[in-house]
ChimeraX commands (.cxc) that place a marker at each C-alpha (Angstrom):
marker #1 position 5.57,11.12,-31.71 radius 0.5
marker #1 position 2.82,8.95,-33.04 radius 0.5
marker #1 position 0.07,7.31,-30.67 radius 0.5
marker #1 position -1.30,4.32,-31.88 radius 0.5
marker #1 position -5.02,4.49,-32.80 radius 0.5
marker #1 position -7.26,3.71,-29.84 radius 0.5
marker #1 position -10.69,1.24,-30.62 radius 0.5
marker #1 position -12.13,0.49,-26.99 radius 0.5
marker #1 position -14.85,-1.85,-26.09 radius 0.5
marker #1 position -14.21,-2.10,-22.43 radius 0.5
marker #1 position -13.47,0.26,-19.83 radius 0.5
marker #1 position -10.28,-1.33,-18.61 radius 0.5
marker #1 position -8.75,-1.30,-22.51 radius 0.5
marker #1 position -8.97,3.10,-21.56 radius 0.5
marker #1 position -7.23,2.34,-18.09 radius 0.5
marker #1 position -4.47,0.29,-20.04 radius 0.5
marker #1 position -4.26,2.54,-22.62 radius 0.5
marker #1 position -3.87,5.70,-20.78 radius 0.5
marker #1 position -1.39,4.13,-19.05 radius 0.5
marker #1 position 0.41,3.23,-21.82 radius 0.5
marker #1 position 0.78,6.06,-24.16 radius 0.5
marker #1 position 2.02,8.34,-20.82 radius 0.5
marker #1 position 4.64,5.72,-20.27 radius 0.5
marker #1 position 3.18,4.65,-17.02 radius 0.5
marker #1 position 2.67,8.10,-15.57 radius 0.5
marker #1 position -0.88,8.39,-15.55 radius 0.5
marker #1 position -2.53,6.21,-13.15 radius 0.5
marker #1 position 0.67,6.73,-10.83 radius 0.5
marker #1 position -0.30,10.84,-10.94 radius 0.5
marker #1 position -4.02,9.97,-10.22 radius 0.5
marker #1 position -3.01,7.91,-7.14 radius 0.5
marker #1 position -0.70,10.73,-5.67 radius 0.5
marker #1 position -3.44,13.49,-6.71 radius 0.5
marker #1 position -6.38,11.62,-5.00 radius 0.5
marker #1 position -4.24,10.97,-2.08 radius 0.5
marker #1 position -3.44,14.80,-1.72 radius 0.5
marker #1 position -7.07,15.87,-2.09 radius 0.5
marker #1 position -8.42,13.11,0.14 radius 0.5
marker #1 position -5.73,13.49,2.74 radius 0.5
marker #1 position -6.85,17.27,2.87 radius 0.5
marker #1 position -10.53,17.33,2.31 radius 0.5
marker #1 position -10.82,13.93,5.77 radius 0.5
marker #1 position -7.58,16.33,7.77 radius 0.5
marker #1 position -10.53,19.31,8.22 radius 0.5
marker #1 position -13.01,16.68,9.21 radius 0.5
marker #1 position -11.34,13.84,11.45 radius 0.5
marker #1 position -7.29,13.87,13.34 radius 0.5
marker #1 position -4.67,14.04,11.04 radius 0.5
marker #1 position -4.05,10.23,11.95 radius 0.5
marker #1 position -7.37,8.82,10.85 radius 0.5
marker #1 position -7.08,11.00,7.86 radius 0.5
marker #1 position -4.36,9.37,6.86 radius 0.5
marker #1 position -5.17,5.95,7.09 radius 0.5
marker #1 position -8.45,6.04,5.39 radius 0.5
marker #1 position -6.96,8.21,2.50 radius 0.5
marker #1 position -3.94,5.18,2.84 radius 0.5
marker #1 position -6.83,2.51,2.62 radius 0.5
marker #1 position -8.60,4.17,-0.20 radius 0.5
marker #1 position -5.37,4.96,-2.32 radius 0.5
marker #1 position -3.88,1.39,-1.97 radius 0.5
marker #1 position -6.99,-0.47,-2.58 radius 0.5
marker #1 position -7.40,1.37,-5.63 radius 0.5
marker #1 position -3.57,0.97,-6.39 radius 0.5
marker #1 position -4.28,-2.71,-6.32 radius 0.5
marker #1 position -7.27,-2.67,-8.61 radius 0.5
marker #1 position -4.86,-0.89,-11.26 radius 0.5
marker #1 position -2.23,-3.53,-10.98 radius 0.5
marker #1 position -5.03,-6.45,-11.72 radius 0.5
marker #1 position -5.75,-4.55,-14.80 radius 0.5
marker #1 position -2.44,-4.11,-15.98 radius 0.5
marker #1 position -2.33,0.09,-16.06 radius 0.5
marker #1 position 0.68,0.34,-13.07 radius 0.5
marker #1 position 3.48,-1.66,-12.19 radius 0.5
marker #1 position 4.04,-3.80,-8.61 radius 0.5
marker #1 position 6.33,-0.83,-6.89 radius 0.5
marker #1 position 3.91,1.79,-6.90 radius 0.5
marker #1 position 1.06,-0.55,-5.57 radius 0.5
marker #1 position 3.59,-1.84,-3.09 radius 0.5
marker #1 position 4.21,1.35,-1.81 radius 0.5
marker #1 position 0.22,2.20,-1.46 radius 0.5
marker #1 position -0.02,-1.18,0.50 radius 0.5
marker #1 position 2.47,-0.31,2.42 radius 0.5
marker #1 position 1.18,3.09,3.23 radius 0.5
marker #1 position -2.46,1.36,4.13 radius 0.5
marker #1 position -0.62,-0.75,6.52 radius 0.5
marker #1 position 1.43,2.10,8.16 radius 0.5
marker #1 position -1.52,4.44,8.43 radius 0.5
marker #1 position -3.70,1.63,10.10 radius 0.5
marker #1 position -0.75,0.89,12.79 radius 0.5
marker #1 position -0.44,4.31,13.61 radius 0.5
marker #1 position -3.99,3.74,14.71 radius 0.5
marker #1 position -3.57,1.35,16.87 radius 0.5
marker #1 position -0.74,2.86,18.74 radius 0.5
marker #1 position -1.17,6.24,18.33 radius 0.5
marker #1 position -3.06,8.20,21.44 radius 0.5
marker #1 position -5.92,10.61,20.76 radius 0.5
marker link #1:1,2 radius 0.2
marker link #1:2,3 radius 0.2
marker link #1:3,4 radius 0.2
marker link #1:4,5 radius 0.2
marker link #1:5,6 radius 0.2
marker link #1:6,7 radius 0.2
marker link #1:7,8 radius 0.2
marker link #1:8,9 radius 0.2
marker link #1:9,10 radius 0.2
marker link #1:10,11 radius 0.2
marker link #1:11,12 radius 0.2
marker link #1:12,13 radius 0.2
marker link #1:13,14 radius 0.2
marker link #1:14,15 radius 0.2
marker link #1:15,16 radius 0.2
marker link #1:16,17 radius 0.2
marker link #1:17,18 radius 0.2
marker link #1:18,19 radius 0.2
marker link #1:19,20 radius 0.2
marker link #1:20,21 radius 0.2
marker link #1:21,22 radius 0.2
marker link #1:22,23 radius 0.2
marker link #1:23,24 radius 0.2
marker link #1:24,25 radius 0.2
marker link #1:25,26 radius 0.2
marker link #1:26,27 radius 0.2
marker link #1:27,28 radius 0.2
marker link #1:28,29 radius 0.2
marker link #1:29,30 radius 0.2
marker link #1:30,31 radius 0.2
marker link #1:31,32 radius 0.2
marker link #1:32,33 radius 0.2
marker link #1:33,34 radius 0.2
marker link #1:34,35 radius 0.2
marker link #1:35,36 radius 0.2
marker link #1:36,37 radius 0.2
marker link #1:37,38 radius 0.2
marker link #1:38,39 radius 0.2
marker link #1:39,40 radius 0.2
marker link #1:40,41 radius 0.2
marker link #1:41,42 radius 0.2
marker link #1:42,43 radius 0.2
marker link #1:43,44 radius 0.2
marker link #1:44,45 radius 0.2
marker link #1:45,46 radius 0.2
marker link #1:46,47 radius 0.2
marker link #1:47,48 radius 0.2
marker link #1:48,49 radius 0.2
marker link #1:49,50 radius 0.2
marker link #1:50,51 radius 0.2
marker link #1:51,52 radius 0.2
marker link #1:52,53 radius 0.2
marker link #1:53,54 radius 0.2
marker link #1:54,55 radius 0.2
marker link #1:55,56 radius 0.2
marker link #1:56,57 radius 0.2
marker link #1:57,58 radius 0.2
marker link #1:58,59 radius 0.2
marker link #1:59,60 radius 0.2
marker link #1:60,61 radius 0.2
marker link #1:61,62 radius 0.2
marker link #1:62,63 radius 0.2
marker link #1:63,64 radius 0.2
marker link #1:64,65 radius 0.2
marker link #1:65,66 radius 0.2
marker link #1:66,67 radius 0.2
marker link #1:67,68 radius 0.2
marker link #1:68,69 radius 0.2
marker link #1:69,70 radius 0.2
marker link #1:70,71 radius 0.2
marker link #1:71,72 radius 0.2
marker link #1:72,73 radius 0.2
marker link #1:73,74 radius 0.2
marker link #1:74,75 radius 0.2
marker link #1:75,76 radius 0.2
marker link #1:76,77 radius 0.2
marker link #1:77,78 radius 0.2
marker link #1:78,79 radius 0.2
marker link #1:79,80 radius 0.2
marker link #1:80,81 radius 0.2
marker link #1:81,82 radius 0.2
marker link #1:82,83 radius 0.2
marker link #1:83,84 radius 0.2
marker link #1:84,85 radius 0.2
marker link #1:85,86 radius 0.2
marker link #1:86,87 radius 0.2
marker link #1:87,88 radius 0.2
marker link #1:88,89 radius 0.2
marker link #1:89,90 radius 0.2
marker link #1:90,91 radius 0.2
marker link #1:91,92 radius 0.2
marker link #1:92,93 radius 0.2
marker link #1:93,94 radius 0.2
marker link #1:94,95 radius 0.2
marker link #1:95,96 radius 0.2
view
């Protein structure tokens, strides 16, 4: 398999191009890994609930980011929207 030759003058040409010689797997790997190490460095720290919905907040605005620049597609940012949104409800209703 041949990679086309890579000539960046611009940080978001490496995002795109990252994304595009692992098929689209990259960025989408870096979202789930920084929501697992997030998720369990704020869990020791804060309730599991908060935890979550900062790590949600982080993880979809930075999914969102990505999808301006091109590197992931609208499903996975959906999902990390979605996932904000969830974690900040269960805020609001859930009881300490």
């Amino acid at each position: 398999m041949a990679f086309p030759l890579a000539n960046f003058t611009t940080p978001a040409e490496w995002i795109v191009y990252a994304s595009t010689v692992t098929g689209g797997w990259f960025w989408q790997l870096i979202l789930v890994a920084i929501f697992i190490v997030s998720f369990g460095a704020l869990s020791g720290f804060t309730t599991t609930e908060r935890a979550f919905a900062t790590t949600s907040f982080f993880t979809g605005t930075l999914a969102a980011f990505l999808y301006v620049l091109g590197a992931i597609g609208a499903l996975p940012t959906t999902i990390s929207i979605a996932l904000a949104i969830v974690g900040f409800i269960m805020l609001l209703f859930v009881k300490e």
